[in-house]
N, C-alpha and C positions, 0 to 999 in steps of 0.2 A: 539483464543483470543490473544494469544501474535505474531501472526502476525500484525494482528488491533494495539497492540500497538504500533509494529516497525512502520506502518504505519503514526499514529500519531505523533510521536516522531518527525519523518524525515521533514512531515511537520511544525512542530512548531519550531525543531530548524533552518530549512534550509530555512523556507517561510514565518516563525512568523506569521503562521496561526494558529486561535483557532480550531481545528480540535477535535473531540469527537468521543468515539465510542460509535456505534446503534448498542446494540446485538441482533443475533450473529454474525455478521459478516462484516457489516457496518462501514462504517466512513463517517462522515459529517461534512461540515463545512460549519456554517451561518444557520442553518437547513436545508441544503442542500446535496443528498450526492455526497460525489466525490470518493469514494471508495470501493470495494466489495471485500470480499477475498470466494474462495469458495473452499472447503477441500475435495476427494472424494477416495474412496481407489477402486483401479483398480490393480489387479490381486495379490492382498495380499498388496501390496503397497500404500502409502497415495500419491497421487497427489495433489499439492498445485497450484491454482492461483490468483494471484493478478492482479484486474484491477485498475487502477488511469486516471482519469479522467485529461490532461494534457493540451493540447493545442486547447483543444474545443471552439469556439466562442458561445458566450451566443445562440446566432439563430440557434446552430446545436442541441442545448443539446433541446429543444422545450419547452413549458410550461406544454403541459401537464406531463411532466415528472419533479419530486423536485430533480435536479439534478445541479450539478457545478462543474466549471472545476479550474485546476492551474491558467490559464492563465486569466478566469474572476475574479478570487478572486484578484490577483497580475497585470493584465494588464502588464506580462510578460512569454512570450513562453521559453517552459523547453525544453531543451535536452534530448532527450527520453533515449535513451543509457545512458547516465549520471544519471541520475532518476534509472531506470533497476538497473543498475553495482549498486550502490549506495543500494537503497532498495535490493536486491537479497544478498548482504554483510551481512545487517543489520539482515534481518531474517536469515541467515545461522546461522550465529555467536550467535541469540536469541537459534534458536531451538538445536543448536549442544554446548550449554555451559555445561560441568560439561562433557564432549564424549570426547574418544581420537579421534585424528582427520585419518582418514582414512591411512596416511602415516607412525601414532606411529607404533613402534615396541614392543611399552609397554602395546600392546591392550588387 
């Protein structure tokens, strides 16, 4: 869940989209979703991934799927790397608050 929020966050303050999360794992915006995060733990380990629906034109996303992109909601194409680096900070910094950060010596 507190990925879904970094998720939201990033778009509302970065693309002043009303974006909402769809639990669990969901995010939509317009009743549409543009977002999925999916959690899965491999070999003891949790694996995290985040998809964002970004630079899709309305005609690829198709109808039978309730689905939308950055670029239909804003009528402007994202820098994927920029978006990435950006979100990837955001949830780091979410899930690792209150942790010494791997470099402390005071671990």
């Amino acid at each position: 869940m507190e990925c879904a929020e970094q998720v939201v966050g990033w778009l509302r303050r970065n693309l002043g989209l009303e974006a909402a999360i769809k639990e669990p794992n969901d995010v939509f915006v317009a009743g549409r979703k543009i977002s999925g995060i999916l959690v899965e733990q491999v070999d003891g380990k949790l694996v995290m991934g985040v998809g964002l629906n970004t630079n899709l034109m309305p005609s690829d996303l198709g109808e039978e799927i309730a689905a939308t992109s950055v670029y239909e909601q804003t009528g402007e194409k994202c820098d994927n790397k920029t978006v990435a680096r950006e979100l990837s900070q955001l949830i780091y910094a979410s899930l690792n608050e209150g942790f010494p950060s791997p470099g402390d010596k005071d671990r």
